[in-house]
C-alpha positions in Angstrom: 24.0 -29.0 -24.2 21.9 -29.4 -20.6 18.5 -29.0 -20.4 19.0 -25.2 -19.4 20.8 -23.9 -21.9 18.2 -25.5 -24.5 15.4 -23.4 -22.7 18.0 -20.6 -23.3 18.5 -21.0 -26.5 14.7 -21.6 -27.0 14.1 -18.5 -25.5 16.8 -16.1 -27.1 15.3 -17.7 -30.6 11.9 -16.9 -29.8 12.9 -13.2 -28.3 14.6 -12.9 -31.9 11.1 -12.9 -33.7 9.3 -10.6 -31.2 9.4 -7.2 -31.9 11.4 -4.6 -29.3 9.5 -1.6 -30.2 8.4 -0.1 -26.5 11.9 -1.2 -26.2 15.0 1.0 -26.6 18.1 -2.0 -27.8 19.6 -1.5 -23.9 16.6 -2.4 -22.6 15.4 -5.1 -24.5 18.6 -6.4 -23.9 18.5 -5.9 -20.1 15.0 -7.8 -20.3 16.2 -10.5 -22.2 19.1 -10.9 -19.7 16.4 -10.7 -16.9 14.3 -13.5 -18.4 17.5 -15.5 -18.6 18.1 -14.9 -15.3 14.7 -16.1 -14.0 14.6 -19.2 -15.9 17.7 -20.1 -14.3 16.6 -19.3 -10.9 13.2 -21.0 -11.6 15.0 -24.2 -12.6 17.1 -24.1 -9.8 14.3 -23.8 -7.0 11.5 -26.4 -9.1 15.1 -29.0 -8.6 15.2 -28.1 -4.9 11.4 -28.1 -4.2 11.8 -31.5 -5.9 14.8 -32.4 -3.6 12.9 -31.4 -0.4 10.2 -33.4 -1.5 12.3 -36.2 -1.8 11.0 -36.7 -5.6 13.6 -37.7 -8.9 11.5 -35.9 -11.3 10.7 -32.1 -11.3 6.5 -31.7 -11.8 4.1 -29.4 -12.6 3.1 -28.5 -8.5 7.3 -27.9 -8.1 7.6 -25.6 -10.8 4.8 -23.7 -9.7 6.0 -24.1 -6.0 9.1 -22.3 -7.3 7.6 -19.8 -9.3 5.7 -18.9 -6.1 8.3 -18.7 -4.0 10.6 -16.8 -6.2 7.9 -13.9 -6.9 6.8 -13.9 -3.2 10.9 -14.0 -2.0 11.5 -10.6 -4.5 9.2 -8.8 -3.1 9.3 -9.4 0.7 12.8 -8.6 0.9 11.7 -4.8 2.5 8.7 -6.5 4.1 11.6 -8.9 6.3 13.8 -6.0 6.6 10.8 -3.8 8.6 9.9 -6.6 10.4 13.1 -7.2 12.2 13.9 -3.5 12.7 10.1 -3.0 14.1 11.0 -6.4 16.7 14.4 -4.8 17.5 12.5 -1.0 18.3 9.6 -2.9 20.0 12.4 -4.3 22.2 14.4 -1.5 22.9 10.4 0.3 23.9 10.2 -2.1 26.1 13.3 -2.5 28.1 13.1 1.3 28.4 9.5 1.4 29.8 10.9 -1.6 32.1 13.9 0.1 33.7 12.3 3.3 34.2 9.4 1.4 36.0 11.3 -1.1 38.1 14.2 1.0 38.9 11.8 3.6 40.0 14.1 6.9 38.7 12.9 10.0 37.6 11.7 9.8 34.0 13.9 12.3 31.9 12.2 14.0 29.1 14.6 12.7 26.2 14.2 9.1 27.6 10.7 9.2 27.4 10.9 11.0 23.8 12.9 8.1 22.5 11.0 5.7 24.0 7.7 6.9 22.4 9.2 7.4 19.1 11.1 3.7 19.2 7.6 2.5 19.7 6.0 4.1 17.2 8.5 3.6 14.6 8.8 0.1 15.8 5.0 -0.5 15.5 4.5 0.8 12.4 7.6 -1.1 10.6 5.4 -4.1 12.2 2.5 -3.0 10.6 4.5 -2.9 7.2 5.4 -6.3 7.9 2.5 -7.8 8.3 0.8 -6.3 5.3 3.7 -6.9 3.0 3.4 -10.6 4.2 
């Protein structure tokens, strides 16, 4: 048996003699399943923050390091996801505002709508970035 599934079987044990009662049996079982999952990802990161630290033994700053960067990677997943469609609107803003001032046409009125609203949405999934980071 490795290491892991000992801290499983620790852990299913222990679950065994905690009550489930806000629990209904699907999702206690769903949570137990969750914690299982977790402790296997937490393992697996504290091994690589060891690795990238060029360590042989896992210790108490790597664990944390992992349990850090797992909580912190779950929840930024949106924040990422705003950032990069903010950059790519921002972008698009700005070409626009570019070729319609170096080319020197006639503004049209749906270009400048989309332009102004590609700014603002861009801005604003910036701004989610930034405070989700």
């Amino acid at each position: 048996m490795t290491d892991l599934e000992r801290i499983l079987a620790e852990v299913d044990y222990t679950l065994q003699n905690v009550s489930n009662k806000p629990f209904t049996p699907a999702a206690f079982s769903k949570f137990k399943e969750r914690i299982g999952v977790y402790i296997s990802s937490l393992f697996n990161e504290s091994q690589k923050t060891a690795t990238r630290n060029q360590t042989d033994n896992i210790s108490a700053s790597h664990v944390e390091s992992a349990s850090q960067y797992l909580i912190k990677n779950q929840s930024s997943k949106f924040g990422k996801l705003s950032g990069i469609l903010g950059g790519i609107f921002l972008g698009a803003t700005v070409s626009n505002v570019l070729s319609m001032t170096v080319l020197g046409q006639q503004f049209s009125t749906i270009g400048l709508v989309v332009t102004i609203l590609l700014g603002a949405i861009g801005s604003f999934l910036i701004g989610i970035n930034i405070i989700k980071d």
